[in-house]
C-alpha positions in Angstrom: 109.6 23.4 78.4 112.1 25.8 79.9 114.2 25.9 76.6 111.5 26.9 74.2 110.7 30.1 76.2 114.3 31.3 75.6 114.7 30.3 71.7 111.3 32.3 71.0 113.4 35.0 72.9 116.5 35.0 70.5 113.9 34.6 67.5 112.5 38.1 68.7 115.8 39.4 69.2 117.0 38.9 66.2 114.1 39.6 64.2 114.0 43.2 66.6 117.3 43.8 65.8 116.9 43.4 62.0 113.6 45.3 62.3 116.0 47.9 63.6 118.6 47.8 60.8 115.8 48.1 58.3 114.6 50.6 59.9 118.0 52.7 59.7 118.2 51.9 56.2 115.1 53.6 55.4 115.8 56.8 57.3 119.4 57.1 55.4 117.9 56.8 52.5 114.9 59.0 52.9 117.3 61.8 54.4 119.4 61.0 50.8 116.2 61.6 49.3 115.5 64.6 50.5 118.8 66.1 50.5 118.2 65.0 46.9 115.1 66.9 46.3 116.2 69.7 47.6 116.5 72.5 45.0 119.6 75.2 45.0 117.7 78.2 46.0 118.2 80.4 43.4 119.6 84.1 44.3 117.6 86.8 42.0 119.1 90.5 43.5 117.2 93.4 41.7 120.1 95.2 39.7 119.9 98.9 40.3 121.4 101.4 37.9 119.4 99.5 34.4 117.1 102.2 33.5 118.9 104.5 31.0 120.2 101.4 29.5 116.3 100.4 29.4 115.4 103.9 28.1 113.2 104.1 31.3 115.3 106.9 32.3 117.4 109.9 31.0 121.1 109.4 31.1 122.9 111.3 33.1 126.1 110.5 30.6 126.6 108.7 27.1 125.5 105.2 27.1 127.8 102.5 26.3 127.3 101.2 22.8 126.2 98.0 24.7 123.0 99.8 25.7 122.0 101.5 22.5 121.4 100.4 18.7 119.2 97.9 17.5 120.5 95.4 19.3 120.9 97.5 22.7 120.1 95.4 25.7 121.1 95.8 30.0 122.8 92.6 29.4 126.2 93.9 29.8 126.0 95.6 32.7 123.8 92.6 34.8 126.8 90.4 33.7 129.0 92.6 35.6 127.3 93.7 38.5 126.7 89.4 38.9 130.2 88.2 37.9 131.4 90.6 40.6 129.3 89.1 43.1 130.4 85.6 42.6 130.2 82.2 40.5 127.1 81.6 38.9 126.5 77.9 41.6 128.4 77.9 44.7 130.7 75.1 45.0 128.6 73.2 47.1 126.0 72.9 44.7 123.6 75.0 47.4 122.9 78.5 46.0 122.9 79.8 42.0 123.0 82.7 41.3 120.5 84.5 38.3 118.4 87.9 38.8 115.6 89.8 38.8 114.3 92.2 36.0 112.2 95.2 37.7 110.0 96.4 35.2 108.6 100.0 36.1 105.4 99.4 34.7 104.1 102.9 34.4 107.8 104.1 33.0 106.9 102.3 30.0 104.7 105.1 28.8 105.8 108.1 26.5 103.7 111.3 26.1 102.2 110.9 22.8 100.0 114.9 21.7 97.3 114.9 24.5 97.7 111.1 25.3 100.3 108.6 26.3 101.7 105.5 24.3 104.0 102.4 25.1 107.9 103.3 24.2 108.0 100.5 22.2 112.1 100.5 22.4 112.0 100.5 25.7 109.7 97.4 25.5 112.5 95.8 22.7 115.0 96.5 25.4 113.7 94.1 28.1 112.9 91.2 26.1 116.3 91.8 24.5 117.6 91.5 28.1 116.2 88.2 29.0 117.4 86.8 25.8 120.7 88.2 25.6 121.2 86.8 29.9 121.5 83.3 29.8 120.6 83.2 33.5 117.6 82.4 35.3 115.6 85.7 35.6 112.7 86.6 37.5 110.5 89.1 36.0 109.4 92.0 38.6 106.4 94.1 36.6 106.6 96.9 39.7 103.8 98.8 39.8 102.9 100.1 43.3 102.0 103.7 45.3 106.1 103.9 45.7 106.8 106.4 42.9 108.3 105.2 39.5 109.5 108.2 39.0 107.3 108.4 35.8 106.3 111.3 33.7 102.3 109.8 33.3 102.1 109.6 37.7 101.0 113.3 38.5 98.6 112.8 35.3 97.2 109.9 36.9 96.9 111.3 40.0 94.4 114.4 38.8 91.9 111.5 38.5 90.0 110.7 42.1 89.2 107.7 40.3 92.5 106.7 40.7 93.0 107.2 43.9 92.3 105.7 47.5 89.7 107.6 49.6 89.3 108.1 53.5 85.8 109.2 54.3 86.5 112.6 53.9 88.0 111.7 50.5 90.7 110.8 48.2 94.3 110.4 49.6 96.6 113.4 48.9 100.3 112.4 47.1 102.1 111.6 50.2 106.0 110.9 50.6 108.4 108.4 51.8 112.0 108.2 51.8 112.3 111.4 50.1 110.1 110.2 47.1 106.7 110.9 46.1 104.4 107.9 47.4 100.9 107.6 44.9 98.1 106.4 46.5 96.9 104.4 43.8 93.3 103.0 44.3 92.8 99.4 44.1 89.3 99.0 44.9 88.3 99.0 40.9 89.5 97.7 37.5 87.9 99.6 35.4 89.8 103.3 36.3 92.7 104.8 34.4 95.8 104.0 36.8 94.4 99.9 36.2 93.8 100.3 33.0 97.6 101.2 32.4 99.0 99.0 33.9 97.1 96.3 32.0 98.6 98.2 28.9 101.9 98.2 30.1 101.6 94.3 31.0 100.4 93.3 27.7 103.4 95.1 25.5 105.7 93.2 27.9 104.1 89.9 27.4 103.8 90.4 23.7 107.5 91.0 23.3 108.7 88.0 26.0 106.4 85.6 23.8 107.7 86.8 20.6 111.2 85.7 22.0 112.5 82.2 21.1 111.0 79.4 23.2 114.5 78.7 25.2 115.2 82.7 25.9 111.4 82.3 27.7 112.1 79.5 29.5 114.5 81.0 31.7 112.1 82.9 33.3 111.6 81.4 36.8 108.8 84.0 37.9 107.1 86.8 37.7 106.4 89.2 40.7 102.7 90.8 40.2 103.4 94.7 40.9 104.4 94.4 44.3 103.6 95.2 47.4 99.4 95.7 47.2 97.6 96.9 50.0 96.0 99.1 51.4 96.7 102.6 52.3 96.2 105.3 54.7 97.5 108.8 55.9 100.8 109.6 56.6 102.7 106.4 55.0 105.4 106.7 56.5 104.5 107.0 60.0 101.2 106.0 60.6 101.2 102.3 60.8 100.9 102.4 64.0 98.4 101.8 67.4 99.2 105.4 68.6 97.9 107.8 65.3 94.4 108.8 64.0 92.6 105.4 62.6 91.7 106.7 59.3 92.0 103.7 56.4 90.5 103.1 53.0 88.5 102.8 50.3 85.5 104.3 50.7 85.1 105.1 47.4 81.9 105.0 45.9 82.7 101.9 44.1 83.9 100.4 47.4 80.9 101.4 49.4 78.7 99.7 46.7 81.3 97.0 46.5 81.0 96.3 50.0 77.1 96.2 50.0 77.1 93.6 47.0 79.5 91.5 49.1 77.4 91.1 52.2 74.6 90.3 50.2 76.4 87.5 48.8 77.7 86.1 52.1 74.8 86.3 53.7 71.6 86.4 51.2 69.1 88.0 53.7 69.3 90.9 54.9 67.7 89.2 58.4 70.8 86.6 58.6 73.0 89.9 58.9 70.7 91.5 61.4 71.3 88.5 63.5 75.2 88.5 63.3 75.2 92.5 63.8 71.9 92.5 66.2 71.1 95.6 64.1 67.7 96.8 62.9 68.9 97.3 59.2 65.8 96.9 56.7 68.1 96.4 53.7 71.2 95.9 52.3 70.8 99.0 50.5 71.3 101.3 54.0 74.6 100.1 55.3 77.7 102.0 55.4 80.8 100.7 55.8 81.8 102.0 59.6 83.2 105.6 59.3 83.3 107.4 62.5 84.9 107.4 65.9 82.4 107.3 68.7 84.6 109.1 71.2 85.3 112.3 68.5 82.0 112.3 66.1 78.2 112.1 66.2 76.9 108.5 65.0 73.7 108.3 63.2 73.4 104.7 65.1 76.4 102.5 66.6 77.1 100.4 63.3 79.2 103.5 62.2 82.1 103.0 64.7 85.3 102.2 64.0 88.7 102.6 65.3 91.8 100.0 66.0 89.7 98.0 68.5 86.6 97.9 67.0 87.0 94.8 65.3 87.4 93.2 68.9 90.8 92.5 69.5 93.1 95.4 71.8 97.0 95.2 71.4 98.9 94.7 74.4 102.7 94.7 73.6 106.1 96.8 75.2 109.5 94.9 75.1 111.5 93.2 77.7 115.0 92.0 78.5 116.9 89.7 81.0 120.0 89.8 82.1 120.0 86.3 83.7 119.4 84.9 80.4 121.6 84.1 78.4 122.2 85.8 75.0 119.6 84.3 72.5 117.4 83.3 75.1 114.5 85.3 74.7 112.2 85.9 78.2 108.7 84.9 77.9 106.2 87.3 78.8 102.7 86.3 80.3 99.3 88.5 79.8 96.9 87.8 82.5 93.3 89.2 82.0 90.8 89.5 85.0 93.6 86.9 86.9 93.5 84.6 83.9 96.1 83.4 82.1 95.4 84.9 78.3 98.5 84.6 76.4 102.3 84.0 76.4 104.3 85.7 74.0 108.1 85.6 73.6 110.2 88.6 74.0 112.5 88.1 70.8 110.9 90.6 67.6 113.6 93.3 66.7 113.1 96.7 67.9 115.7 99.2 66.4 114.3 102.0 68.5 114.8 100.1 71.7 118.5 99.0 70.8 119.6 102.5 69.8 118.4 103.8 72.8 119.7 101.2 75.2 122.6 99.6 73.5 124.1 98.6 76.8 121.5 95.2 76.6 123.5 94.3 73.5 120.4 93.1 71.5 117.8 94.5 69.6 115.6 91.7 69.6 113.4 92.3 72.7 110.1 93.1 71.8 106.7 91.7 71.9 103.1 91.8 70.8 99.5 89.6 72.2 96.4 91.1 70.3 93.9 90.1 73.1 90.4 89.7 72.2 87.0 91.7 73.7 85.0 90.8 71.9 81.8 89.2 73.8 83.9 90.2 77.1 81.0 91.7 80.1 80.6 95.2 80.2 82.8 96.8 82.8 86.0 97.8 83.6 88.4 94.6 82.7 92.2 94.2 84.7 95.2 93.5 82.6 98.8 91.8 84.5 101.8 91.8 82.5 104.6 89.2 83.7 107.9 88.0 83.0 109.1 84.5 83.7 112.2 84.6 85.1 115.3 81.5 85.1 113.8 78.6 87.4 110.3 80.0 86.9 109.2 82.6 88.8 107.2 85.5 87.7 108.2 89.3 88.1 105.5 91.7 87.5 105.7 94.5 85.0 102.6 96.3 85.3 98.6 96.5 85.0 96.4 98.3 82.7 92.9 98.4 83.2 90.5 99.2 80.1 87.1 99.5 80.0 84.7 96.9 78.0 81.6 99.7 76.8 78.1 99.1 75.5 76.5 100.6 73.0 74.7 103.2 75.0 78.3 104.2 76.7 77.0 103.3 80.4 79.5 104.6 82.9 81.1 100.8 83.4 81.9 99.7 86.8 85.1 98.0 87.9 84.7 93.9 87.7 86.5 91.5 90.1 89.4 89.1 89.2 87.9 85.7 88.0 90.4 83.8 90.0 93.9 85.3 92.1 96.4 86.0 90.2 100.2 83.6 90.7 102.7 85.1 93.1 104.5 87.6 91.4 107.6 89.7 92.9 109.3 92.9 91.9 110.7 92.9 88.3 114.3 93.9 90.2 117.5 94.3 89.1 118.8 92.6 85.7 114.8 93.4 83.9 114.5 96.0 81.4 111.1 96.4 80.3 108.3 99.0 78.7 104.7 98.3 78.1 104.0 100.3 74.6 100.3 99.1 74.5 97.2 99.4 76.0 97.2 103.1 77.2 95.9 102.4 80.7 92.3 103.2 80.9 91.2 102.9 77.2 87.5 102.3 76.5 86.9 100.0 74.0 83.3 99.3 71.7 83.4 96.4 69.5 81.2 96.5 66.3 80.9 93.6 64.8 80.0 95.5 61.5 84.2 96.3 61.4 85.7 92.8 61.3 83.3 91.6 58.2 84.6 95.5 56.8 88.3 94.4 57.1 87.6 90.9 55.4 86.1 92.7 52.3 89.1 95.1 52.5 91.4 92.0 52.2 88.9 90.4 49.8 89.7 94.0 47.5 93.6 93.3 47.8 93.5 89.6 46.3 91.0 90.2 43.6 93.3 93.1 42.8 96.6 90.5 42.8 94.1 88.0 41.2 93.1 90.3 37.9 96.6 90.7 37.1 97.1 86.8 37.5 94.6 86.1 35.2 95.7 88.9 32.7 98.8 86.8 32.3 97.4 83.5 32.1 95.9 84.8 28.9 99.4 85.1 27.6 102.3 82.6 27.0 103.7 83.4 30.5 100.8 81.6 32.2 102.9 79.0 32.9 105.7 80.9 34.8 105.4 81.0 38.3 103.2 84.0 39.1 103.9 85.6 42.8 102.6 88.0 45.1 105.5 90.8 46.3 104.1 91.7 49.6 105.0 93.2 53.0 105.7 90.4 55.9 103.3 90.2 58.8 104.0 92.5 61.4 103.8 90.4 64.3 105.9 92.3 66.1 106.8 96.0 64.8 104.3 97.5 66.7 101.8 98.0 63.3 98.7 97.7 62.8 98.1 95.1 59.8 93.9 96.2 59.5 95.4 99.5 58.2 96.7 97.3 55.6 94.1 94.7 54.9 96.7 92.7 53.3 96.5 89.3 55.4 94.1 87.2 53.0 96.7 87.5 50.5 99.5 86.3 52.7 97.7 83.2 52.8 97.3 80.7 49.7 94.9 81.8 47.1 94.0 80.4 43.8 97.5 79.3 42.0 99.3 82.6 42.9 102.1 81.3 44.8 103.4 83.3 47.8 106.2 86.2 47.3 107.3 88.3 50.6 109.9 91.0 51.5 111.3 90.4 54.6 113.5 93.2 56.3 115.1 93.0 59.9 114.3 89.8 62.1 111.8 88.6 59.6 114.4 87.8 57.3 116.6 85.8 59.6 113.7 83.6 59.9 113.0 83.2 63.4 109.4 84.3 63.6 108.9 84.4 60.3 109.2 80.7 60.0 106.4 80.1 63.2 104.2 82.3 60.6 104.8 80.6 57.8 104.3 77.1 59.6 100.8 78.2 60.3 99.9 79.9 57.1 100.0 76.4 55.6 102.0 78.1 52.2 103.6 75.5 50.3 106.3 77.4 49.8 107.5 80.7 49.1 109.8 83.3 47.4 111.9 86.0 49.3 111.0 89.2 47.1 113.3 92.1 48.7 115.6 90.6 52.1 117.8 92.7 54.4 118.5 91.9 57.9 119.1 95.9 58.6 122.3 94.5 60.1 125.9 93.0 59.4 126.2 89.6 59.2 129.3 87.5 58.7 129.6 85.0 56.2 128.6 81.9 58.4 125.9 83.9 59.9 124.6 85.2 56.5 125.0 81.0 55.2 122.9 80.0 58.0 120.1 82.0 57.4 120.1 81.9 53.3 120.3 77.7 54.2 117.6 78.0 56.8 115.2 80.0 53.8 115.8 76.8 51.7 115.1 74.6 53.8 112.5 76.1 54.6 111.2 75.5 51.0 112.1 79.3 49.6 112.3 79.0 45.7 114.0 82.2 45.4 115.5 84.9 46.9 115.9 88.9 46.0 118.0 91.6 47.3 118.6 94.7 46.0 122.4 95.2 44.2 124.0 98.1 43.3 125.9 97.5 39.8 129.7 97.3 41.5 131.8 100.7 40.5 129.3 101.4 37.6 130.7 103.6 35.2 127.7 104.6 33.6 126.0 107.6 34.3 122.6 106.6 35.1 123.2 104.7 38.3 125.5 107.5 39.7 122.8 110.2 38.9 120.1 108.0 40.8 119.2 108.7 44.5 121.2 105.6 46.5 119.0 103.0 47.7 119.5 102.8 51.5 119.0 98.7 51.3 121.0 98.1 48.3 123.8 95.8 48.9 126.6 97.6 47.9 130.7 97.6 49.2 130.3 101.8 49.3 126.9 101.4 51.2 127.1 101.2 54.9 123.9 101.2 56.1 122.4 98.6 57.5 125.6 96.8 57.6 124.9 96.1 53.6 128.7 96.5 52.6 129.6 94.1 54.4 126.6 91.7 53.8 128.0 92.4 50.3 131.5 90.8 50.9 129.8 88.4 53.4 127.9 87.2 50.4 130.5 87.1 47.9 132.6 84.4 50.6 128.8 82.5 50.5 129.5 82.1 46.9 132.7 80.9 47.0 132.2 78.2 48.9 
């Protein structure tokens, strides 16, 4: 009796510890696997200096015979600028190296007696490229409000159909980085600046498909314009919380656009009543919200609008420890009425705050938690910023009150904390720390009329991507990867992304795969990554990338390794051909994020070499 006990014993021991083995043997081989299935991830940089070579712009010298005669093609000088760079596969089998094509769309145009025609050499010239490169290529048809430096923009940009409106009109030609900056309207397809660019689109595909089947074949994608979105005043500077909240379209195609819309969401006019508790008796006399209530006279309070209308408030600053060590970002705590709201790490890159205190020997110390108001009580609410401290306790960094308003602006009275707030001491010595955002006191109105404006704003930007997505599936290059070229979210840079509108197409749409440029922390990954984790992309394409800092050449491996394993497809940068000799690209205005050994800002000559070791390897 006693013995049978201890021989079922060793049967389960041995069976456990085969169980085991078998076990191991499957995770070894499904790590192989995967290893296995991992794809090099293909390094595209965008080759400055092409476009004289292209006939897309005057040369500044002679071209090389390389460049014209029937057979002329930017071939040469991609070669050079890449063999420069490095091998065409690293050694390790983990990077290759092809590139990427940019295409100024509206460059393509000639003036032809009182209209404008496709410069059918220059057309001849880029399929001649992809065919003469026998590299992977991704195909970049750029077309956005950054200037192409094309005779046909100030034409275009006579036409208020063209353009993006505010509601006191269309957008004046604004500038950034020294260049004129279009703002294009994309709230239509059926005005002139579209309508180009269709054009423009169409001579490219017909010359790529008249190419031989192979020469097409190494096309590996094709970026859709770029970055889409939409626009507001000063560019430049006015993305964020702190200037005037002016956005667009409001258009009369977009104010129609936008009626149509809610009519199809919701049917009757009564469901929307409900949602907005308005007293609207049709579709037919809504407006999309306009006015600010604290500067202009509303007609009722469905007009409001500013950057919390939509019902969220900002509440963001940045912080830094000294008992932490370096990398380990602080957590900061947002405590509304004595509740526990949100906790945010202090870790997004603020250049501001590390040029002004460079003594904390990071930059990455911001952060950001959008709070929401929305269906908050009437009254003024308390905010409590914390930081958690090593071994857990909590130094206070301030309050902001703000005040929740109805819509008849009642005077609102102070409310009391829902519950005490946790022990909380001095932030003392070691804590650096500013809170950017709220302004203390701010009223706040929420319309509920706003957030269903931004959604249709966003809807505008991906039917926008989405018509020039279907253009192409009518063409042999439907089956190249088609991608978005847009901005990264701006979780932490202090913008605010409803001036934008752009987040819908962030997210998967349709088969448009995913294309972002990531600049600064974003493209180290970091918070990136947390982003992309929750946007439930498959994966994605790195369309311009620049840390805005030097890395060395096992930092810079690390974070082009963590991008494919992250399940990037490709990745662009921008590369100045290296000691060009041709006059073109010494004529053109230098590119600030081009990596390039006589470049130094940003640390991009030596991300240049640090790249080239990358290669070697």
């Amino acid at each position: 009796m006693n013995g049978e006990p201890r021989a079922g014993r060793g049967v389960d021991a041995v069976c456990g510890a085969m169980a085991l083995v078998l076990l191991a043997l499957l995770l070894g081989f499904s790590a192989w696997l995967w290893r296995g299935q991992q794809q090099p991830l293909l390094l595209v940089p965008a080759i400055g200096g092409l476009g004289d070579c292209l006939e897309m712009a005057a040369p500044a010298a002679p071209l090389e015979a390389a460049c014209a005669g029937p057979r002329g093609s930017a071939a040469a000088r991609i070669e050079a600028a890449l063999d420069a760079l490095g091998p065409r596969r690293s050694s390790d089998g983990r990077f290759e190296l092809g590139y990427t094509l940019v295409v100024p769309l509206l460059n393509l145009f000639e003036p032809q007696g009182a209209d404008w025609a496709i410069d059918d050499e220059a057309v001849r010239r880029i399929a001649r490229t992809v065919q003469d490169v026998d590299r992977p290529v991704v195909l970049y048809l750029f077309s956005t409000h950054f200037s192409e430096h094309a005779p046909i923009e100030p034409v275009l940009a006579r036409d208020p159909a063209n353009l993006a409106a505010t509601p006191q009109g269309p957008l004046p030609v604004d500038r950034y980085l020294d260049a004129a900056m279009y703002p294009w309207s994309i709230a239509r397809f059926d005005n002139p600046i579209t309508r180009r660019r269709e054009q423009a689109i169409g001579a490219v595909a017909d010359a790529l498909c008249a190419l031989p089947a192979a020469a097409r074949a190494r096309i590996a994608g094709i970026n859709l314009l770029g970055e889409v979105h939409h626009l507001y005043p000063d560019f430049e500077a006015g993305m964020g919380y702190g200037k005037p909240y002016v956005v667009t379209d409001y258009s009369p195609a977009s104010r129609e656009g936008f009626r149509a819309w809610l009519k199809r969401r919701f049917g009757r006019i009564a469901a929307l009543n409900a949602v907005l508790g308005s007293p609207f008796a049709s579709f037919d006399q809504i407006e999309p919200p306009s006015k600010d209530i604290r500067r202009e006279r509303l007609d009722h309070f469905w007009q409001h609008i500013d950057a919390e209308a939509a019902g969220t408030l900002a509440v963001g600053g940045w912080a830094h420890d000294t008992a932490r060590a370096p990398g380990d970002a602080p957590w900061v705590r947002i405590y509304l009425d004595g509740e526990l709201a949100g906790r945010v790490p202090a870790r997004h890159a603020r250049q501001d705050v590390g040029q002004a205190r460079p003594e904390l020997g990071t930059d990455h110390v911001g952060w950001r938690f959008d709070l929401r108001h929305a269906g908050l009580p009437a009254g003024v609410h308390r905010i409590d910023i914390a930081l958690e401290r090593p071994g857990g306790a909590l130094a206070h960094l301030g309050t902001r009150r703000f005040a929740a308003m109805d819509r008849q602006q009642s005077t609102p009275a102070p409310l009391p904390l829902r519950q005490p707030l946790p022990p909380m001491a001095a932030s003392g010595e070691g804590v650096a720390f500013w809170i950017d955002a709220p302004a203390d006191g701010l009223a706040v109105f929420h319309n509920p009329l706003v957030p269903l404006w931004h959604q249709f704003r966003e809807q505008q930007v991906v039917d926008y991507i989405a018509h020039f997505d279907a253009l192409l599936d009518n063409t042999c290059l439907a089956a190249a990867p088609h991608r978005t070229q847009q901005i990264a979210p701006a979780e932490g840079a202090g913008w605010d992304a409803s001036r934008f509108a752009a987040g819908q197409s962030l997210l998967p749409f349709g088969h448009v795969a995913l294309g972002i440029n990531l600049y600064g922390e974003a493209a180290e990954g970091g918070a990136f990554f947390d982003w992309l984790a929750r946007s439930r992309q498959p994966g994605y394409s790195v369309t311009e990338f620049h840390p805005l800092r030097a890395l060395d050449a096992d930092q810079l491996d690390r974070v082009l390794e963590g991008h494919r394993a992250h399940g990037a497809r490709t990745l662009s940068f921008f590369l100045h051909p290296h000691q060009a000799s041709h006059g073109e690209a010494k004529a053109a205005a230098p590119n600030p994020f081009a990596l390039d050994p006589a470049n130094p800002r940003h640390g991009s000559d030596r991300l240049y070499e640090s790249l080239r070791e990358v290669l070697k390897r």
